[in-house]
Backbone bond lengths (Angstrom), bond angles and torsions (degrees), N, CA, C in turn:
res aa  C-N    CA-C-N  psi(-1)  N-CA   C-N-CA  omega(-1)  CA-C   N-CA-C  phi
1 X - - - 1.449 - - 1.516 109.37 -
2 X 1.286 115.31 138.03 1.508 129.03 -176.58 1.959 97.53 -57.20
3 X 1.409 103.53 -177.93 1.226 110.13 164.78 1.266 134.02 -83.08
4 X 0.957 128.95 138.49 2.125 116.17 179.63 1.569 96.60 -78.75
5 X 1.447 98.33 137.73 1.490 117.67 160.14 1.454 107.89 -105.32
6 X 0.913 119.56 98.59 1.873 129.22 164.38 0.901 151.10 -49.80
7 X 1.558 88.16 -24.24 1.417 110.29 154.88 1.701 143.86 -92.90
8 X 1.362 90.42 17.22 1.375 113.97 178.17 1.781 83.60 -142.07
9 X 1.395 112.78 99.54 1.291 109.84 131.84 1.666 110.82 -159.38
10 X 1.948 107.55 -171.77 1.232 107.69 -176.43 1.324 115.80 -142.69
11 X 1.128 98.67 124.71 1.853 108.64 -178.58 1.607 156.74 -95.98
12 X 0.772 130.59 158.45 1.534 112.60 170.31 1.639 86.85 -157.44
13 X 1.449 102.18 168.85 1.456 108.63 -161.12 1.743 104.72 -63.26
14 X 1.114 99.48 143.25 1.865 98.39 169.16 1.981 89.05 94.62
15 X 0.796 122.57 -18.22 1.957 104.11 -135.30 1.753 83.23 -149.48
16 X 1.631 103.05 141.11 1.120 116.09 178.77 1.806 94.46 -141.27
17 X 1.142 106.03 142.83 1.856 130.39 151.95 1.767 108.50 -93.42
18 X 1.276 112.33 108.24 1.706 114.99 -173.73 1.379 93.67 -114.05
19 X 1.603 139.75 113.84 1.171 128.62 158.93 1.522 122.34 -73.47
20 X 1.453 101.10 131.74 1.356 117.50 176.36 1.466 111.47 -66.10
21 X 1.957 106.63 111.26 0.975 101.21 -176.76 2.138 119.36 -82.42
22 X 1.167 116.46 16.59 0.938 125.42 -178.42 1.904 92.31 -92.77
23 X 0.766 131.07 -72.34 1.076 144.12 -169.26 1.654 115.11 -91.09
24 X 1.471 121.28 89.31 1.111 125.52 -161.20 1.397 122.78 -62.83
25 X 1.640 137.89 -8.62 0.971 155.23 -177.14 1.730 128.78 -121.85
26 X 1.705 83.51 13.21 1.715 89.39 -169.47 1.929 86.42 -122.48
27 X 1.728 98.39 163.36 1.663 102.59 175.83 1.629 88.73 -159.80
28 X 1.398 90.00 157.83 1.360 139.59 -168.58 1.301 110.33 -92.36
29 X 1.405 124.78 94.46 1.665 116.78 -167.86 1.723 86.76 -94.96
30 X 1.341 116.14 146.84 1.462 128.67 172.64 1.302 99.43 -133.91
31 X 1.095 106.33 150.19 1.583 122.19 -169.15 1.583 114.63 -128.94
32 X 1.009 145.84 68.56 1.854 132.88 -158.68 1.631 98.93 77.08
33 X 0.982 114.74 14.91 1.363 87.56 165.05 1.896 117.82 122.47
34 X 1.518 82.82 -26.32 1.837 105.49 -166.88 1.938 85.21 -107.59
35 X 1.812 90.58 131.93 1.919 108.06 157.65 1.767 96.04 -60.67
36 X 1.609 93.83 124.06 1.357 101.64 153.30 0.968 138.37 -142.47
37 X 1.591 108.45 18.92 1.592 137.94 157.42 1.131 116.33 -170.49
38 X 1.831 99.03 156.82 1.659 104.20 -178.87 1.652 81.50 -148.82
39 X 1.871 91.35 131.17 1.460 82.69 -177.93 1.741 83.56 -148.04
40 X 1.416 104.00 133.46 1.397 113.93 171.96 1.676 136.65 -98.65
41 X 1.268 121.03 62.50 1.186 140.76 -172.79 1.360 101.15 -5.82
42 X 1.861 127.22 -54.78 1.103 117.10 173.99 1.761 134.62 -35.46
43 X 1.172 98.88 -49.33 1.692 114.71 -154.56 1.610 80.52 -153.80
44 X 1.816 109.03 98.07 1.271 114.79 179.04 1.947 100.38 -77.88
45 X 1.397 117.31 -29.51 1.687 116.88 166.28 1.346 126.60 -61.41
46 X 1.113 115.22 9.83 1.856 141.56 163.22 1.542 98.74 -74.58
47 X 1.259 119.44 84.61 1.610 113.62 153.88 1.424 113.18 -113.53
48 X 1.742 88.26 118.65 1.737 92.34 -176.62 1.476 112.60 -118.39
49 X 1.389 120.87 33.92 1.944 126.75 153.38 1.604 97.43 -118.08
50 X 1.349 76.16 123.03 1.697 86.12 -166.41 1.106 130.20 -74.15
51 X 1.452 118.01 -0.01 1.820 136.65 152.90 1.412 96.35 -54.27
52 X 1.125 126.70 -60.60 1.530 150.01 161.25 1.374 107.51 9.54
53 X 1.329 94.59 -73.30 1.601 121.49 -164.76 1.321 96.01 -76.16
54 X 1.711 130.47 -47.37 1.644 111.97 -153.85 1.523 98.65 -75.62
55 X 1.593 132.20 -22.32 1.128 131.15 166.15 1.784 122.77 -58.94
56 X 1.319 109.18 -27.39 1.403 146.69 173.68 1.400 104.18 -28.23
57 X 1.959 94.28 -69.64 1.117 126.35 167.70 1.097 136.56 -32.97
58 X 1.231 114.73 -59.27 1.935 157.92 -179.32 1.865 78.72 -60.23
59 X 1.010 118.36 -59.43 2.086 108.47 -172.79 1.268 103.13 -69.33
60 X 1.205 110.70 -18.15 1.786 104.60 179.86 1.591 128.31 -86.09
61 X 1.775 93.34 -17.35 1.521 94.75 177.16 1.205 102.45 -118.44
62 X 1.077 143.83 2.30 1.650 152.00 -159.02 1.500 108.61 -54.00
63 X 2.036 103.22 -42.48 1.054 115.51 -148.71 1.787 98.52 -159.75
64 X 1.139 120.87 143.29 1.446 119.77 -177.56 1.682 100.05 -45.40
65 X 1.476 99.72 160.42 1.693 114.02 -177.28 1.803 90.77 -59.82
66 X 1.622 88.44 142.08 2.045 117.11 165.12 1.468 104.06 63.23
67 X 1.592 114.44 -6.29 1.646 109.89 -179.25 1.415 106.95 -57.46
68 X 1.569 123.04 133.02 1.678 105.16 137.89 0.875 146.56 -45.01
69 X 1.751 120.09 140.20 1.329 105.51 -161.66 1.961 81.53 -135.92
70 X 1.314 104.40 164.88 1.154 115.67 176.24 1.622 111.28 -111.03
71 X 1.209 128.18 124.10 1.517 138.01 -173.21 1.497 124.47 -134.41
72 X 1.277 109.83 130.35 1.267 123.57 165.74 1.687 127.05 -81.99
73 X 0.998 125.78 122.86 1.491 101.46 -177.76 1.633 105.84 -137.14
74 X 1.372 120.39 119.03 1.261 135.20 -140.41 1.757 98.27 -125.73
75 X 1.419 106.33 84.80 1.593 117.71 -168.78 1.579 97.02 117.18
76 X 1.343 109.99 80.61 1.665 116.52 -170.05 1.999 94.60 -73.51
77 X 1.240 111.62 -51.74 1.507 116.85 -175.66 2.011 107.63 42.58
78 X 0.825 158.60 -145.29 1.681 166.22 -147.93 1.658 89.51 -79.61
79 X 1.241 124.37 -32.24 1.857 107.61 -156.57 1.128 125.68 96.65
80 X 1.204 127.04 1.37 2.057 137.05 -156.67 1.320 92.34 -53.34
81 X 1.532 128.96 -71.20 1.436 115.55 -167.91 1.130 103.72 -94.76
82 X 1.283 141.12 -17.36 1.429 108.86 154.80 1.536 142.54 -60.89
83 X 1.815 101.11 -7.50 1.400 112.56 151.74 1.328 120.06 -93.04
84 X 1.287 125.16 6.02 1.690 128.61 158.16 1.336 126.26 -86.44
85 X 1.338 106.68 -38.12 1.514 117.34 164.83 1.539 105.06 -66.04
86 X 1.050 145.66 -23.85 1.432 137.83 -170.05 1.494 106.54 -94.30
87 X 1.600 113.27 -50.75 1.290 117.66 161.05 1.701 131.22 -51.12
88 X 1.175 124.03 -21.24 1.387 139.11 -166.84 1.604 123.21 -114.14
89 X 1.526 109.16 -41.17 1.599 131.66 167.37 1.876 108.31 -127.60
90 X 1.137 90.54 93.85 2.063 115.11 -170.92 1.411 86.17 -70.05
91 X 1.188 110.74 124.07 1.800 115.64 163.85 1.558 107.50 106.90
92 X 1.175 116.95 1.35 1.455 125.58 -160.03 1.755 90.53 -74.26
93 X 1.159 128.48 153.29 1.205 141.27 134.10 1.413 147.33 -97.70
94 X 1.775 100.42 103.15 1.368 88.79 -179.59 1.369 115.54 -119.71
95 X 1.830 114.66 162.54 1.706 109.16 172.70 1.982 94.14 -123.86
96 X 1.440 78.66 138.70 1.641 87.58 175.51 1.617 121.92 -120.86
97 X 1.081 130.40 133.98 1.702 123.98 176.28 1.422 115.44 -132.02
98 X 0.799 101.87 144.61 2.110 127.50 178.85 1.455 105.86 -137.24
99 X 1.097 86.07 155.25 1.986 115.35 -170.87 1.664 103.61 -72.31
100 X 1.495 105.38 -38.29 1.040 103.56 179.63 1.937 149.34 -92.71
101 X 1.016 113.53 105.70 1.727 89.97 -158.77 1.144 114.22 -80.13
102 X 1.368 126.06 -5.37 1.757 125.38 175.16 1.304 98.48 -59.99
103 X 1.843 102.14 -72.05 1.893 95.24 -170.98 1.487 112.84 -50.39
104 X 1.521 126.58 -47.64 1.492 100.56 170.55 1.076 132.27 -26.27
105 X 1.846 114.62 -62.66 1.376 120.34 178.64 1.731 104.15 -46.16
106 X 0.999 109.58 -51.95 1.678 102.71 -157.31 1.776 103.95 -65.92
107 X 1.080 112.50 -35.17 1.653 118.71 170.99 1.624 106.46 -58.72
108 X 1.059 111.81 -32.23 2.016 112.20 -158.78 2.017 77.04 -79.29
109 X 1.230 105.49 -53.20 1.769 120.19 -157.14 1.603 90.99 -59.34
110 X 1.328 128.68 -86.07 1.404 128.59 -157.06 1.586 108.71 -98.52
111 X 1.193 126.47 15.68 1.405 122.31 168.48 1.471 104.11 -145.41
112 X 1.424 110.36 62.14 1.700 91.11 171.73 1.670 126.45 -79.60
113 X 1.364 90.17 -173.38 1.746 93.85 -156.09 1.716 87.02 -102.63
114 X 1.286 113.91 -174.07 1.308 126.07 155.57 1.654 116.39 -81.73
115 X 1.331 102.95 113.98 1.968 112.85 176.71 1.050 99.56 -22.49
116 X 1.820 118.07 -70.82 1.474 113.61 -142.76 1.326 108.49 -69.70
117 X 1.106 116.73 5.61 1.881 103.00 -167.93 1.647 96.07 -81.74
118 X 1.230 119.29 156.16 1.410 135.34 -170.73 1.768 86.34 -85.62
119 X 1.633 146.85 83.05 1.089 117.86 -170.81 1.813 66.65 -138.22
120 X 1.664 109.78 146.72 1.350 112.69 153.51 1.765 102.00 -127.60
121 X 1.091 96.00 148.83 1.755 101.12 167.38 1.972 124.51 -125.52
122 X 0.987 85.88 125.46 1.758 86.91 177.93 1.456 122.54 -137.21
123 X 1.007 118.87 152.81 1.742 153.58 -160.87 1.500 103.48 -66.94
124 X 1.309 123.85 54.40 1.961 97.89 168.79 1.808 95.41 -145.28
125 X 1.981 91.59 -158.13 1.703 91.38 -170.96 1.830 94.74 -88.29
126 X 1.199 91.28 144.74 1.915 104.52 -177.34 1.803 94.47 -42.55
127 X 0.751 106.19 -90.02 1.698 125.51 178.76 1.850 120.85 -25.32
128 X 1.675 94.34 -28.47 1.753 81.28 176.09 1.979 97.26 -118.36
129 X 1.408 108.76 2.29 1.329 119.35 156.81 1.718 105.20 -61.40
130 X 1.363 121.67 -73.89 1.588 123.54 164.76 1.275 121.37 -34.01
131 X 1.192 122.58 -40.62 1.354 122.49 173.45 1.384 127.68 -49.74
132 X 1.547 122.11 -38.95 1.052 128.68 -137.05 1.991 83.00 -116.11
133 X 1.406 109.90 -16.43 1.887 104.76 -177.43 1.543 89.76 -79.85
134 X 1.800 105.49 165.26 0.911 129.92 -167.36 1.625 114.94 -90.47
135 X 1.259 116.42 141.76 1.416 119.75 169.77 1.468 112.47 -26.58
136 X 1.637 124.57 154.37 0.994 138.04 176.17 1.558 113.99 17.96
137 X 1.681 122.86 53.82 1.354 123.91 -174.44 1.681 91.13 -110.64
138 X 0.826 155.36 -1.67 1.637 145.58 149.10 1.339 140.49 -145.66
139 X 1.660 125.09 159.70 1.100 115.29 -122.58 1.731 82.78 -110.50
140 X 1.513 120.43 -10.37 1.279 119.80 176.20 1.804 113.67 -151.84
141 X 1.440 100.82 104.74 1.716 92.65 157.10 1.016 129.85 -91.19
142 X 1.387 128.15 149.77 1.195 131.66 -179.97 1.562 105.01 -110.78
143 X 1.452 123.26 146.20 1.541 106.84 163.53 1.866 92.89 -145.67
144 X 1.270 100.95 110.95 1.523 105.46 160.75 1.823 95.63 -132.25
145 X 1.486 102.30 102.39 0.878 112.47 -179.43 1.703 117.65 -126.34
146 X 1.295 132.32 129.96 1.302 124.62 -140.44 1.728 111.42 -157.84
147 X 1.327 127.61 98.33 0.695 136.73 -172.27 1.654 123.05 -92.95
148 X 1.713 110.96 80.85 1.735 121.77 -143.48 1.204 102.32 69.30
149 X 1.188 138.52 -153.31 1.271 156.23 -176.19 2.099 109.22 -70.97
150 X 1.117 137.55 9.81 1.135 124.84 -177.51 2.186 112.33 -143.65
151 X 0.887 121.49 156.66 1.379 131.07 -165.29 1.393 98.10 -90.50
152 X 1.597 144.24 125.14 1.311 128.29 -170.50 0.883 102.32 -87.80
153 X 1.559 140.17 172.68 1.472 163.28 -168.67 1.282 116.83 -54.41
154 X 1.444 112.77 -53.23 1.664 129.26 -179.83 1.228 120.29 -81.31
155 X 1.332 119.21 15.77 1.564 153.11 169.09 1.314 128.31 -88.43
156 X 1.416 110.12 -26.00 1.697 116.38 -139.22 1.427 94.32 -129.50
157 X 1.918 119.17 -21.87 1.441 107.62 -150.16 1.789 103.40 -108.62
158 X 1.371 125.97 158.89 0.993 143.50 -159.26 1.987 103.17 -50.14
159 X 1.366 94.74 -32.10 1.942 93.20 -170.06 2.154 93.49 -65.77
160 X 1.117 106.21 -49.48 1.853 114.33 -179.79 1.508 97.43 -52.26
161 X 1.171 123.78 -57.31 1.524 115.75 -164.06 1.145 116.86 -65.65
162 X 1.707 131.65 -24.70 1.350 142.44 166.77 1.240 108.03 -72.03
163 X 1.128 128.00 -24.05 1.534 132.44 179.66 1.937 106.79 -68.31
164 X 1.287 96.71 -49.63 1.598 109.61 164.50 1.316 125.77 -60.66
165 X 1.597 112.54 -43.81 1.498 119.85 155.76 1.635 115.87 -17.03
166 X 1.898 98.36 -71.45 1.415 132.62 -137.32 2.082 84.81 -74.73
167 X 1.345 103.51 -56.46 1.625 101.23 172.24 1.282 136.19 -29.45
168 X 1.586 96.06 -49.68 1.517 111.75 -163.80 2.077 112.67 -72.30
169 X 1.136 137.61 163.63 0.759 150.41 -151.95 1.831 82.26 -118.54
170 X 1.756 108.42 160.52 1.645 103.47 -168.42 1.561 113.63 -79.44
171 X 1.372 113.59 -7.40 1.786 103.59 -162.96 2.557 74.98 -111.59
172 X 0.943 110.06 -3.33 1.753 107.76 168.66 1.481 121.68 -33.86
173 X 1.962 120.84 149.93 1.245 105.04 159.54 1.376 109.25 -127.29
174 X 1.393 128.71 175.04 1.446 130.46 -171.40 1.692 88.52 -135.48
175 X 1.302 91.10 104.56 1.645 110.44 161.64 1.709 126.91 -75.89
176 X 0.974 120.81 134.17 1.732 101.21 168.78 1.866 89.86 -165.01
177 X 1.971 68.47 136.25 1.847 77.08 169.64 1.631 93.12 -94.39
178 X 1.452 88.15 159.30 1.473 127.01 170.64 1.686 134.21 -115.41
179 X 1.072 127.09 95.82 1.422 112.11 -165.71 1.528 79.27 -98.93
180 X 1.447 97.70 157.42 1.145 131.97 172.01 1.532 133.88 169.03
181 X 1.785 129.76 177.86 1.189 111.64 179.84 1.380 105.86 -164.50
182 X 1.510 119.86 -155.03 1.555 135.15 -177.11 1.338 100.14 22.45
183 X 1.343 127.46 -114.55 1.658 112.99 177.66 1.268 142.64 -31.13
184 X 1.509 96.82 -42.11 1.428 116.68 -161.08 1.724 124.26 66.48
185 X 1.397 96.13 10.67 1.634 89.99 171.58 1.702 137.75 -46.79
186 X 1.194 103.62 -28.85 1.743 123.70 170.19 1.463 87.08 -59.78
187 X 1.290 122.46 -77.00 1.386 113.82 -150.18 1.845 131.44 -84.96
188 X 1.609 91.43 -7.00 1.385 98.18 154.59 1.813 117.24 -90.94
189 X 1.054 139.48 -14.35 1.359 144.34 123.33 1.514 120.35 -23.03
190 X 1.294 101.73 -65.75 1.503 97.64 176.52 1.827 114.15 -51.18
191 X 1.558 105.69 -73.81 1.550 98.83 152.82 1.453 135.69 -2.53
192 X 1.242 88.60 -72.66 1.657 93.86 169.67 1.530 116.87 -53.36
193 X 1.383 111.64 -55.49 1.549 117.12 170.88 1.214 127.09 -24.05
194 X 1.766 98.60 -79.27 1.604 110.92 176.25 1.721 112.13 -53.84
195 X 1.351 123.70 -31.91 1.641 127.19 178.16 1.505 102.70 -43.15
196 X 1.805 90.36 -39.05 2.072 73.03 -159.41 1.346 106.93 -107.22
197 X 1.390 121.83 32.15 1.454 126.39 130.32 1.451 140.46 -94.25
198 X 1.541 97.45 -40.03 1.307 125.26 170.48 1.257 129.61 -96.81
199 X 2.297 134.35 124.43 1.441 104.49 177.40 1.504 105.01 -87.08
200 X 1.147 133.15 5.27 1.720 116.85 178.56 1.343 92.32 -129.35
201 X 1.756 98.45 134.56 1.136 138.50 -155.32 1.851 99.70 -138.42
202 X 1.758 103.79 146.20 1.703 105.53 169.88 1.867 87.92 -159.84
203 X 1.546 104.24 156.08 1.103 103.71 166.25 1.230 100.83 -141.92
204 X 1.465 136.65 162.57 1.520 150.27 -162.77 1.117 117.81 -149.14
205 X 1.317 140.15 86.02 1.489 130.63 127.51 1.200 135.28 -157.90
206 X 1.421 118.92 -179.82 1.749 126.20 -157.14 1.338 96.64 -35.73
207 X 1.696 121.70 150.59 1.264 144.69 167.97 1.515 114.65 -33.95
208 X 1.806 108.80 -55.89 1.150 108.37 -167.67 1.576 102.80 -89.67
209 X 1.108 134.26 20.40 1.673 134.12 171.59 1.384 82.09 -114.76
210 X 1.031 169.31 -19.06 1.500 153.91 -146.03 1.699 85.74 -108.44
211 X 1.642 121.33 -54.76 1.601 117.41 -159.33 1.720 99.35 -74.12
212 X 1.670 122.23 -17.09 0.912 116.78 179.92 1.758 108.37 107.65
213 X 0.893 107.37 -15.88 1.534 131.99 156.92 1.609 110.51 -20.92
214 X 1.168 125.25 -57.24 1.564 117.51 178.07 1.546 101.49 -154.95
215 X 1.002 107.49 158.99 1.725 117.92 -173.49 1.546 99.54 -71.29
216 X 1.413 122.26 150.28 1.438 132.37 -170.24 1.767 109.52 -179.57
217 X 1.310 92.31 -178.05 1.383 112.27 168.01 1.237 130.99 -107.83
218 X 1.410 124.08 110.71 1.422 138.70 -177.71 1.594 104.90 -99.21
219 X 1.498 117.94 114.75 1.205 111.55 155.00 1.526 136.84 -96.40
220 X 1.289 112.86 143.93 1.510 100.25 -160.48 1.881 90.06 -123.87
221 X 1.382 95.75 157.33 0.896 112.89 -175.63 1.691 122.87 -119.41
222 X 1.368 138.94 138.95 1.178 143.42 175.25 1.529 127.67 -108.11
223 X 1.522 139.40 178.07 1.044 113.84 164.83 1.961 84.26 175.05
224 X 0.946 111.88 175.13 1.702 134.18 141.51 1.431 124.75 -114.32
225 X 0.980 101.43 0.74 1.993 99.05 159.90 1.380 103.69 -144.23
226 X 1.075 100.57 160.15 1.405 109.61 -161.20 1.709 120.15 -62.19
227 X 0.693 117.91 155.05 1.653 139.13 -152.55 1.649 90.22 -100.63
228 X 1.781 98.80 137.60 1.660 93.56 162.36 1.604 113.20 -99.18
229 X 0.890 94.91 104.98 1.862 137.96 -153.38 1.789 91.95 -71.90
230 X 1.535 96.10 -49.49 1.826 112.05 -143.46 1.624 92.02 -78.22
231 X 2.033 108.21 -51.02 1.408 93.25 176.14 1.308 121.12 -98.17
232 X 1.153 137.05 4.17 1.541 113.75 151.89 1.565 125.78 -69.60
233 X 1.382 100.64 -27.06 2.201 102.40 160.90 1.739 104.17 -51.68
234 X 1.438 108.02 -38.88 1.498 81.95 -176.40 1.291 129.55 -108.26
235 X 1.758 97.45 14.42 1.542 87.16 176.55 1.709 98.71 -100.25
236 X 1.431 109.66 -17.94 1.447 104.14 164.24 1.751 124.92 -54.76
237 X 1.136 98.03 -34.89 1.489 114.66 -178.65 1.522 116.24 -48.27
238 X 1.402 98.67 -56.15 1.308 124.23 -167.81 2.141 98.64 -85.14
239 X 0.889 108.25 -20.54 1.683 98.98 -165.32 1.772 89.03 -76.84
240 X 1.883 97.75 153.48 1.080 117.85 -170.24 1.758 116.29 -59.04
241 X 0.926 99.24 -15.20 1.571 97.14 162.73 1.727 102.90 -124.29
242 X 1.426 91.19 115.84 1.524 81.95 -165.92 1.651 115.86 -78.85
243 X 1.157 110.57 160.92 1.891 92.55 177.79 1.633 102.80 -146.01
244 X 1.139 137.68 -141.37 1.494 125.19 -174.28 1.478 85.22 -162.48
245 X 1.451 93.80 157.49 1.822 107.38 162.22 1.310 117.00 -117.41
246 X 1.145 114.63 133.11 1.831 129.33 162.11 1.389 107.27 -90.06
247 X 1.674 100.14 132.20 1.572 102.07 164.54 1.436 102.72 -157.13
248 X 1.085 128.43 -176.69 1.603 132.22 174.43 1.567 107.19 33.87
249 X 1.369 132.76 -152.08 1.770 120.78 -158.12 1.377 108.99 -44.67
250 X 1.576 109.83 -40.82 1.890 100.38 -156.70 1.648 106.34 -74.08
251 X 1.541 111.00 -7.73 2.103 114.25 174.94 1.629 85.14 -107.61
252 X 0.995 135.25 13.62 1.475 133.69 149.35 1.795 126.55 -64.31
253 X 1.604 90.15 -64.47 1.317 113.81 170.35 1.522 112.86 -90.77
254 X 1.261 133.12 17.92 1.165 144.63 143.47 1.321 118.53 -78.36
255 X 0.999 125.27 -52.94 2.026 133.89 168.37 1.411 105.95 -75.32
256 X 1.080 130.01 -23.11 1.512 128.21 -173.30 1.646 114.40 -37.51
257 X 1.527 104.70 111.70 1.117 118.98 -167.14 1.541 130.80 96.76
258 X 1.057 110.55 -33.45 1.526 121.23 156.79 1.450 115.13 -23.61
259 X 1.503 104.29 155.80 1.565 109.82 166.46 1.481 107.04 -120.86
260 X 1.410 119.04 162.80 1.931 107.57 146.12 1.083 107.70 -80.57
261 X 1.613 97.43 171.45 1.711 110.16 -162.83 1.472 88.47 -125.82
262 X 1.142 94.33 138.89 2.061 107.62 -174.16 1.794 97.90 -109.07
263 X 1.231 111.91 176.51 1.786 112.75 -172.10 1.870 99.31 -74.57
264 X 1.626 111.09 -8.44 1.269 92.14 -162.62 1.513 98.01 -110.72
265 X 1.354 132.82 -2.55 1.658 129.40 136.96 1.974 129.37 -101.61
266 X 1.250 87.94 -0.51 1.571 98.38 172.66 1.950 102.35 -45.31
267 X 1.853 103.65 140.87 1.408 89.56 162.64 1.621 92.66 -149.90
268 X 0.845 110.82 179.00 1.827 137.60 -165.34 1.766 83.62 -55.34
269 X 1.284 133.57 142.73 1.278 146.14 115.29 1.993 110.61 -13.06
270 X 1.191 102.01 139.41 1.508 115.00 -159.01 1.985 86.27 -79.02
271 X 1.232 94.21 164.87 2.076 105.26 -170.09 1.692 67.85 -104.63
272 X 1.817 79.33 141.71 1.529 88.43 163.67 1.895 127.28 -74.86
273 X 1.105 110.68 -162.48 1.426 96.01 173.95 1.638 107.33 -101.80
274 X 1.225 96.36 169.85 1.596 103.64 -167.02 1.804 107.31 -61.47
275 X 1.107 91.96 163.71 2.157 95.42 -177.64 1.587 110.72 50.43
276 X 1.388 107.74 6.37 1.638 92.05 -173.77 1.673 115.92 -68.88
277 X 1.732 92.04 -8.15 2.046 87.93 179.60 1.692 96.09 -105.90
């Protein structure tokens, strides 16, 4: 991440706009305290949080190159890939929702998108927003959805992830970031979760968030047909922060022992530790 200039930013209570002084046209939305977007008006294919990018990816193989793709995106926050998907696959349709309608407003106000993109955004809870779309209406959800720094309960558990199932179209993927750390119990849980909806499974990130080494973002991936497994290992490989993918035995023996989490033991994603942003 570029540097914050401080002296160029814009606020409303809770929520900051920090322009990236590396990048003169891009900003840093903070929310309580935690980065929860960086979106560069210039060059909307600029993803610089590097969960960012491995999801990046996930739009790049979803669907043959420049195809439309249809997307859900469940934690709208700045728009980053919903301004990559528009920039990259022209015609794409996406709908996005957040809890919140201030930050919307302030995203529509000081970070707008490009008109023509087919993108709508609206005001409710991620989970009874999903509810209400239609069977097999898209080909990728996303849910990084985050309430301060943590994913709430009714987010995480096996009844939500079937709900995403039921959306997706059959060759579809179900994205979700994961923060987590030291154990990794949240996110081998999650694992477990998506398993017992989904049979193809991938998970992604840096070495030292995978051993448990420092708190981060793991994205995991879902599907009913098989996942391109082979090139997201190598474009992860190769991206500037490099990270690795688990899938088949080695995200086997990664969850090993795990349970899914149902709505009636589901709990919030763990708070990171203090100074970790």
């Amino acid at each position: 991440m570029g540097r914050r200039d401080n002296g160029d930013a814009r606020e409303r209570p809770g929520t900051e706009l920090l322009r990236d002084a590396d990048r003169p046209d891009s900003w840093i939305l903070m929310v309580g305290g935690t980065p929860q977007s960086h979106v560069d008006l210039a060059d909307p294919t600029h993803l610089d949080f590097e969960y960012v990018r491995r999801l990046g990816h996930v739009v790049d193989l979803v669907a043959p190159e420049r195809e439309p793709v249809d997307v859900f995106h469940l934690g709208a926050g700045a728009l980053t890939l919903a301004r990559y998907v528009a920039a990259t696959r022209p015609g794409s349709r996406q709908r996005a929702v957040d809890i919140d309608p201030d930050l919307i407003a302030l995203v529509r106000r000081e970070l707008p998108w490009d008109r023509r993109a087919d993108l709508r955004v609206g005001t409710g809870d991620a989970r009874a927003w999903l509810t209400g779309r239609r069977d097999g209406s898209a080909d990728l959800v996303v849910a990084d959805v985050f309430s301060g720094a943590r994913t709430p309960a009714h987010l995480t558990s096996v009844e939500f992830t079937a709900e995403a199932s039921r959306v997706l179209r059959p060759g579809g993927v179900y994205a979700v970031n994961v923060g987590d750390g030291q154990a990794l119990r949240h996110a081998r849980s999650q694992v477990a979760t998506a398993a017992a909806v989904f049979p193809h499974l991938a998970l992604i990130a840096e070495p030292s968030v995978l051993r448990g080494r420092r708190f981060g973002n793991l994205v995991l991936l879902a599907g009913h047909r098989r996942l391109p497994v082979d090139e997201l290992a190598r474009r992860a490989h190769r991206d500037p922060d490099m990270a690795r993918l688990l899938s088949g035995s080695e995200l086997d023996r990664f969850a090993s022992g795990a349970v899914p989490v149902d709505d009636a033991t589901a709990r919030d994603s763990p708070a990171p530790p203090d100074g970790v942003f």
